[in-house]
C-alpha positions as CSV (number, residue, x, y, z in Angstrom):
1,X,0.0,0.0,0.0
2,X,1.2,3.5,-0.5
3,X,-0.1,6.4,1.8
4,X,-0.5,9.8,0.6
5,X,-1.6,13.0,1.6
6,X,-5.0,13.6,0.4
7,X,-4.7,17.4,1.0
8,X,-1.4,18.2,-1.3
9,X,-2.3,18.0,-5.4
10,X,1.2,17.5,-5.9
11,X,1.2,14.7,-4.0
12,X,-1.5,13.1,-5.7
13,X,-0.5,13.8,-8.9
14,X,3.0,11.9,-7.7
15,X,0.9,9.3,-6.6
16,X,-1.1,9.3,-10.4
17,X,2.5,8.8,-12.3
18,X,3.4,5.9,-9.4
19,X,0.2,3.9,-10.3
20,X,0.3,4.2,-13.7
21,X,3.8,2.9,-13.6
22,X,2.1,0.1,-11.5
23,X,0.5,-1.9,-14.7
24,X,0.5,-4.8,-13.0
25,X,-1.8,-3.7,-10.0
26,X,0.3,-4.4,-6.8
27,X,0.2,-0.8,-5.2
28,X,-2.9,0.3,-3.3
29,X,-3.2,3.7,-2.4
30,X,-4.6,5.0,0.9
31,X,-5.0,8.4,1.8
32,X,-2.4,9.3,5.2
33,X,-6.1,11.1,6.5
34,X,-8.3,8.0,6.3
35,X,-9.3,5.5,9.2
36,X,-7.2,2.7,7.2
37,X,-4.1,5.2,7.3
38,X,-4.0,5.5,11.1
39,X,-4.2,1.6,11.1
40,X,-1.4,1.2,9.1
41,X,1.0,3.9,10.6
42,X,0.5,2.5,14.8
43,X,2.5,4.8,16.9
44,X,3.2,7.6,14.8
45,X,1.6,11.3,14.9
46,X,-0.3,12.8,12.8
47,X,2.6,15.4,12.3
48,X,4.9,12.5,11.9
49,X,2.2,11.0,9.1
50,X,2.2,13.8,7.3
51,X,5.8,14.6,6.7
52,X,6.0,12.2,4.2
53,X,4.5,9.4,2.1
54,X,4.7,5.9,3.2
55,X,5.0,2.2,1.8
56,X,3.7,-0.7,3.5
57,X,5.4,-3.7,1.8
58,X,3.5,-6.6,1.3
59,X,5.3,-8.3,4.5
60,X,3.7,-5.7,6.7
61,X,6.8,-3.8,6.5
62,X,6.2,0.5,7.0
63,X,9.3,2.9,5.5
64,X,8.8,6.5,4.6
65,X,10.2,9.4,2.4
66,X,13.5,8.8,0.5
67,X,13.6,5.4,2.1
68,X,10.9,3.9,0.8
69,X,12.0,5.0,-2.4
70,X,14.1,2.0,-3.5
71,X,11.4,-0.9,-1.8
72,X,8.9,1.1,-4.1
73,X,11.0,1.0,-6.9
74,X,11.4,-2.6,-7.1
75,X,7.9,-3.0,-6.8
76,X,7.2,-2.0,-10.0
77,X,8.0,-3.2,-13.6
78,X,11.3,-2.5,-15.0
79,X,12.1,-0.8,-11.4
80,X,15.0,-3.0,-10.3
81,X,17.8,-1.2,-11.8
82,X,16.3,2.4,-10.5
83,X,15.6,0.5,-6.6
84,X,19.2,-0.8,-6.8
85,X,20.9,2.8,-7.5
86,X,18.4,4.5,-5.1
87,X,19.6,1.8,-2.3
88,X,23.1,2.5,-3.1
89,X,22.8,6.4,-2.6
90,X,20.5,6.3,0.6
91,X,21.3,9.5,1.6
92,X,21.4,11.3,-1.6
93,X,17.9,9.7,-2.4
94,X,16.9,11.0,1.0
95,X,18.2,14.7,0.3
96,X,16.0,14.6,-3.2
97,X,12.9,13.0,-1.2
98,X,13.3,15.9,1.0
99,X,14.0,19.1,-1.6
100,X,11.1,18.2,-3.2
101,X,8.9,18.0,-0.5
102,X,10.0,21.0,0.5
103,X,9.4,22.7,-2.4
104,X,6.1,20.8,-3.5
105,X,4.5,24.1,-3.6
106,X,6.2,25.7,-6.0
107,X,6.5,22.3,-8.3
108,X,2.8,22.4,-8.1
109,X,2.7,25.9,-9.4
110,X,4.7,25.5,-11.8
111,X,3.5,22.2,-13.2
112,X,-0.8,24.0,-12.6
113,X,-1.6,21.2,-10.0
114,X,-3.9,22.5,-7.9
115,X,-5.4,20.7,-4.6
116,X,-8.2,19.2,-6.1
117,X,-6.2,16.7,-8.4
118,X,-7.6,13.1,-8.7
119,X,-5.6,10.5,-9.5
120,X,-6.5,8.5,-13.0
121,X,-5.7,5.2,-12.2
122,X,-8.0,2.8,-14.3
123,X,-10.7,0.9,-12.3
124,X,-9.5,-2.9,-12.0
């Protein structure tokens, strides 16, 4: 599962590009907000929630911003080689997660995402 935030349009339009990527189905999103989101994060606050997105790996396992980057990544078709060189630079991966979070605003200006973005991913 993948937990966004469904307040930020730059998130979810993130999210879109993720699922269609995701031809083969295996990602379910959740929004960070919902009843099911609280479930699946135990422990953390809602600050904490909503710092970042999430993965919950089929295993049960939780990571979060640049981390989950590389379990995401080999989740997907073709995704390997990208997971493998997003493992190797954890902490450069980590400093992009966390530039354009910070400046999700502004990408969403500039790319005319505004908050009320929907995801298009195809009914299964």
């Amino acid at each position: 599962m993948i937990l966004y935030d469904r307040d930020c349009g730059f998130c979810k339009w993130s999210l879109d590009k993720v699922l269609r990527w995701d031809r083969a189905g295996r990602l379910r999103p959740v929004a960070i907000q919902s009843e099911e989101g609280g479930r699946l994060l135990p422990g953390m606050s809602p600050e904490a929630m909503l710092e970042s997105w999430h993965l919950v790996e089929p295993g049960g396992a939780v990571t979060s911003a640049g981390a989950a980057a590389a379990p995401l990544a080999r989740l997907l078709p073709g995704g390997r080689p990208l997971a493998f060189v997003l493992a190797r630079f954890p902490r450069a991966t980590e400093r992009a997660y966390r530039w354009i979070a910070d400046h999700r605003g502004t990408l969403a200006r500039m790319l005319r995402i505004g908050p009320d973005y929907q995801p298009r991913r195809r009914a299964r």
